[in-house]
C-alpha positions in Angstrom: 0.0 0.0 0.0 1.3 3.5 -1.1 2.2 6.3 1.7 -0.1 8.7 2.1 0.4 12.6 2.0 -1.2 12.4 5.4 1.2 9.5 7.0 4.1 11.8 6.1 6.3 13.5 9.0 5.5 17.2 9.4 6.7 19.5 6.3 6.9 16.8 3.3 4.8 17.2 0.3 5.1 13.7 -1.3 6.7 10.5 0.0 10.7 9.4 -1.1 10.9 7.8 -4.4 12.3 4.6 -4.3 15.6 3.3 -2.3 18.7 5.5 -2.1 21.5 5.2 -4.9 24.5 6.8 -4.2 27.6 6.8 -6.4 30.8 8.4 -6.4 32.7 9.8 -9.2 36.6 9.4 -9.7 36.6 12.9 -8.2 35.4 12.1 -5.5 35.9 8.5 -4.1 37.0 9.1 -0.4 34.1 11.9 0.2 31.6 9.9 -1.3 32.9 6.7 0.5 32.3 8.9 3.9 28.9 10.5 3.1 27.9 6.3 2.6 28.7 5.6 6.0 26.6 8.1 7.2 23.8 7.4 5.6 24.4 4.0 6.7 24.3 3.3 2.6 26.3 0.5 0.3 28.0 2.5 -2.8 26.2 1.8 -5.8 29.0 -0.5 -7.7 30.8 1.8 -10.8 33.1 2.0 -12.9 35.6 5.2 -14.6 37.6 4.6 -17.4 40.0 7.4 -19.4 41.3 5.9 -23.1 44.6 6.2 -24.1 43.3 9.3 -26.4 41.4 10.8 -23.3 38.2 9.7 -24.2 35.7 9.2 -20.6 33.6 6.2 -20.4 31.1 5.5 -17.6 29.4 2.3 -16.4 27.0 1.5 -13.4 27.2 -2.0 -12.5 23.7 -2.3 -11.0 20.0 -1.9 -11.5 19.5 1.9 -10.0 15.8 1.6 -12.2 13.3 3.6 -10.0 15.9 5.0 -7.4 16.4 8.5 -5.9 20.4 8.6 -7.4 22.6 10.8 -6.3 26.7 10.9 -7.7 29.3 12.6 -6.1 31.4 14.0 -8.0 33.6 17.1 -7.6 34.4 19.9 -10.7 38.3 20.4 -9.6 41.6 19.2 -11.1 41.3 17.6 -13.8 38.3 20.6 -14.2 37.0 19.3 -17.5 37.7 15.3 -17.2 35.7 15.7 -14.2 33.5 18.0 -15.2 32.7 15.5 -18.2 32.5 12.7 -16.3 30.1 14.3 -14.6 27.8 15.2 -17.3 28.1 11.2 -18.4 27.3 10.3 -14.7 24.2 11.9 -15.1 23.0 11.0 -18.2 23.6 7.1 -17.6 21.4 7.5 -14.4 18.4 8.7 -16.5 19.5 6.1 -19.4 18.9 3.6 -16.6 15.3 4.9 -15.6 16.8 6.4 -12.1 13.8 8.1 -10.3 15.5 11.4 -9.5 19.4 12.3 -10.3 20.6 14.8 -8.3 24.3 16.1 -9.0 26.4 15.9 -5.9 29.0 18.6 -6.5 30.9 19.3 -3.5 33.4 21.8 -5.0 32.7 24.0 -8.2 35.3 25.3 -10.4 34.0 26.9 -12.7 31.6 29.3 -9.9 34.4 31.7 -10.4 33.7 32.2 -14.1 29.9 34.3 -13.0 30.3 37.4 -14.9 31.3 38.9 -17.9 34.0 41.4 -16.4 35.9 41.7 -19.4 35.1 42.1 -23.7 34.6 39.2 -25.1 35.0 36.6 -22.4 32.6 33.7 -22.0 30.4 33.7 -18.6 32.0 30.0 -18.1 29.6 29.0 -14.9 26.5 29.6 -16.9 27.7 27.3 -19.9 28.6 24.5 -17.4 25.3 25.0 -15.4 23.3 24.4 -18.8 25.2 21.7 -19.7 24.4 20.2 -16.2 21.0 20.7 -16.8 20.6 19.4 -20.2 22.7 15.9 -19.6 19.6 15.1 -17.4 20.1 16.5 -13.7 17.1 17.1 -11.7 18.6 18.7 -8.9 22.3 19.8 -7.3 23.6 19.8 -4.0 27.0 22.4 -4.1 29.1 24.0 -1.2 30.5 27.1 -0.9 29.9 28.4 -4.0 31.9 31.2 -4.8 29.1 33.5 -5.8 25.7 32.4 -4.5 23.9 34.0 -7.1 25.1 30.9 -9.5 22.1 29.4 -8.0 20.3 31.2 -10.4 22.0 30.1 -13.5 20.1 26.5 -13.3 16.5 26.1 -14.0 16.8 22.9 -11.8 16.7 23.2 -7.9 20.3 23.9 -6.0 20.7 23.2 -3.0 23.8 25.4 -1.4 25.5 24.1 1.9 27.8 25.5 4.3 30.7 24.9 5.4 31.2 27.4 8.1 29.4 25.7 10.4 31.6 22.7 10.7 34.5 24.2 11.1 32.9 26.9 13.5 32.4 23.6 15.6 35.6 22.8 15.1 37.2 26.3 15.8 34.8 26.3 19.3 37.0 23.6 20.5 40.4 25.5 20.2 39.0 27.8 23.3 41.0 30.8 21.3 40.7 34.3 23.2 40.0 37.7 22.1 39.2 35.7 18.6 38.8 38.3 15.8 37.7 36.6 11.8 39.2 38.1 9.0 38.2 38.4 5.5 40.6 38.7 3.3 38.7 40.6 0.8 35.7 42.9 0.7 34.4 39.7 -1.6 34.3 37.6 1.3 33.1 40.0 3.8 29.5 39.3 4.6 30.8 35.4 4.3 33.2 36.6 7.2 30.5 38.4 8.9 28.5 35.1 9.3 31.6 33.3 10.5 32.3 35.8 13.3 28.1 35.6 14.1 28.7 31.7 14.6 31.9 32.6 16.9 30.6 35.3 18.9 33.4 38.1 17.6 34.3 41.3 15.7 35.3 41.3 12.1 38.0 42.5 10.2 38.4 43.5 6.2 41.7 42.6 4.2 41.8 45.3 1.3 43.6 43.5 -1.9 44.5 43.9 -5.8 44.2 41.1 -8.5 45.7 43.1 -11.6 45.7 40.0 -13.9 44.7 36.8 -14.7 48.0 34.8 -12.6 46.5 33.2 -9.0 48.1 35.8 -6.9 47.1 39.4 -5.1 48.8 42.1 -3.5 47.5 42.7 0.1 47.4 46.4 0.9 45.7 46.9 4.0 43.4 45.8 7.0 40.5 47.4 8.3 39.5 46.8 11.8 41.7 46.3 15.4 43.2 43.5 15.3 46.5 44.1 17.5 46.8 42.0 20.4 44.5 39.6 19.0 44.4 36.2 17.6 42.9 36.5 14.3 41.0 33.7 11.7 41.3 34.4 8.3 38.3 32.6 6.0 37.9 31.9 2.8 35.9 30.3 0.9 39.2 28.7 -1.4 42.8 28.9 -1.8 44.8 27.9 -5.1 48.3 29.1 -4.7 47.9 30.1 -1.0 49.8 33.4 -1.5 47.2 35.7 -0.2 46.3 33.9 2.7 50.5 33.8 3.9 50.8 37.7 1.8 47.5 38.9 4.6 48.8 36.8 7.8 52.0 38.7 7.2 50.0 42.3 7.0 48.2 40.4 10.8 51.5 39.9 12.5 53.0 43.2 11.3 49.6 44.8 12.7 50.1 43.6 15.8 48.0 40.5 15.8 49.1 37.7 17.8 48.5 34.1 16.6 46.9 34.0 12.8 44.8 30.9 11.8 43.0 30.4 8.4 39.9 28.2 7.3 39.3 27.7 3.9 36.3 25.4 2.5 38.1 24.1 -0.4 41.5 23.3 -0.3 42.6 23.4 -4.5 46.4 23.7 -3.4 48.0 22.7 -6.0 51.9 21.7 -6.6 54.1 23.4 -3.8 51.0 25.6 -2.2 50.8 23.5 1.1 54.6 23.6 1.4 54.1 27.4 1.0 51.5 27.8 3.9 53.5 24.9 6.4 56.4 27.7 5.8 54.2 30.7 6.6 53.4 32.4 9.8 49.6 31.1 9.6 49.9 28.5 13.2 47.0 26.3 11.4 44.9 26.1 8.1 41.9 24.5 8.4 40.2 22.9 5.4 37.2 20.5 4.8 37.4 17.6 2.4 35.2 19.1 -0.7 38.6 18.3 -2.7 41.1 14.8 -1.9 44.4 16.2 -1.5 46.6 15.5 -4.8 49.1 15.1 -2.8 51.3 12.2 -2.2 51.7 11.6 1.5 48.9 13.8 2.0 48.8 17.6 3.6 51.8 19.0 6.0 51.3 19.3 9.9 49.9 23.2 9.5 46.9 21.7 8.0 43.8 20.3 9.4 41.1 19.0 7.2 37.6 19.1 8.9 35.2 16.6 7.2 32.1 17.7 5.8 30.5 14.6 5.3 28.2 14.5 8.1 27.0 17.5 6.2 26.7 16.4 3.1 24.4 13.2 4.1 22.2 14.9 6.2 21.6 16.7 3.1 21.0 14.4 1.1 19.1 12.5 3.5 16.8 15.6 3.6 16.5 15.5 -0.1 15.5 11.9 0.1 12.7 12.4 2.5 11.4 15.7 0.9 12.6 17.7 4.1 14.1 21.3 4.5 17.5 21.3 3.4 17.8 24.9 5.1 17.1 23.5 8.8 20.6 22.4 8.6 21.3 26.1 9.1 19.4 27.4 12.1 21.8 30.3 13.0 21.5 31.6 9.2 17.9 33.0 9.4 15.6 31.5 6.1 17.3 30.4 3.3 
């Protein structure tokens, strides 16, 4: 016998459709392996495969007919194999009659390609979000986007987490004292804001310069008091790490006394980590949106805070036709 509208907990519409199916991409095998163990879910067996000549083919190795599918799968480095792979992801789902496929993206690349800033420059999240769309998704579940407003690029549902809150809860157990959050850009300053809400403390606001295209910025100046204080820079990602060391610098030189960093995605590429164990930052947190690509993993200075937890409550909550947004108490509606 079918579940009734009126048999449903308070808030749902219309009852789950069909058993869980959750799959992880090649970019994403470790988070996705972590978000299945709490939901308390097998991994849908899958399959990857790159040709010699680069070509991406995808398999699933089970029935997912009728299922609520979700695939995990990450847009970073390699951007467009994964990217790719992620479009085929999605369109084998719906090839195999999957229920719903919603497009588990847990870091975004291409978010920082929102406007056309420039002549003659394509608005690169836009293309990628119709793409998305048109291989089949139904819905997307993303963190940390780096602008928010990217929600609006999709005619599909996007469900935006994040990941402040986790490492808030982590931060909360350092006990730090006269704790002051600083953005390192006016970019990232209302984001910075809602950290320092969660922590109960003032705000600073970096002032920096990106003259070109090359992953670095010159750090000119900080607004707000920060001498004699231990300060938390946040931001929402780091490639080459120099203007996380280049605005822990301006800290120290300001007076500050111990600097700490958060970032949600950690892209750190080639000797970035090296560059920030070498810095004066005393720890950079990060959550694992992004594996590290690194050998024998991240140096001592940094801390990855897992954000799994998050991301199946999520999806448990998209499962059971349930408010994503009460994940976020402390944020006011969403």
């Amino acid at each position: 016998m079918s579940e009734s509208v009126t048999d449903l907990a308070p808030g749902v519409t219309e009852p789950p459709r069909g058993d869980i199916a959750l799959l992880a991409g090649s970019g994403s095998p470790r988070l996705a392996a972590a978000i299945a163990r709490e939901l308390g879910e097998p991994l849908v067996p899958c399959e990857a495969h790159v040709f010699s000549e680069g070509n991406v083919f995808v398999r699933i190795l089970e029935n997912v007919r009728g299922k609520d599918a979700f695939i995990v799968q990450g847009v970073h480095f390699p951007v467009n194999d994964n990217l790719v792979e992620l479009l085929f992801w999605i369109d084998a789902l719906k090839r195999a009659s999957a229920a719903n496929v919603t497009a588990v993206i847990p870091f975004f690349s291409y978010a920082k390609g929102d406007k056309k800033d420039e002549p003659r420059v394509s608005i690169r999240a836009r293309v990628c979000a119709d793409a998305i769309e048109a291989a089949g998704a139904d819905r997307c579940l993303m963190m940390d986007l780096h602008s928010p407003q990217i929600q609006g690029f999709f005619g599909i549902p996007v469900d935006h987490l994040y990941a402040r809150h986790v490492i808030c809860d982590h931060i909360r157990t350092l006990g730090l004292e006269n704790l002051v959050v600083c953005s390192p850009d006016a970019g990232f300053a209302k984001d910075a804001a809602a950290y320092a809400n969660l922590l109960g403390c003032p705000v600073a606001i970096g002032y920096k310069q990106r003259m070109d295209h090359t992953e670095s910025a010159e750090v000119l100046e900080v607004v707000g008091e920060v001498e004699g204080k231990n300060v938390l820079i946040t931001d929402d990602f780091a490639i080459s790490g120099g203007s996380l060391v280049k605005m822990a610098e301006l800290l120290k030189a300001r007076g500050a006394n111990d600097v700490y960093a958060c970032i949600s995605h950690a892209v750190l590429p080639g000797q970035a980590p090296e560059r920030i164990q070498n810095s004066v930052i005393k720890q950079l947190f990060v959550t694992d949106t992004i594996e590290s690509p690194h050998r024998h993993g991240y140096p001592e200075k940094l801390k990855t805070v897992s954000v799994a937890p998050l991301f199946a409550e999520a999806i448990r909550s998209i499962h059971n036709r349930t408010s994503v947004s009460r994940l976020f108490p402390d944020d006011g509606p969403q």
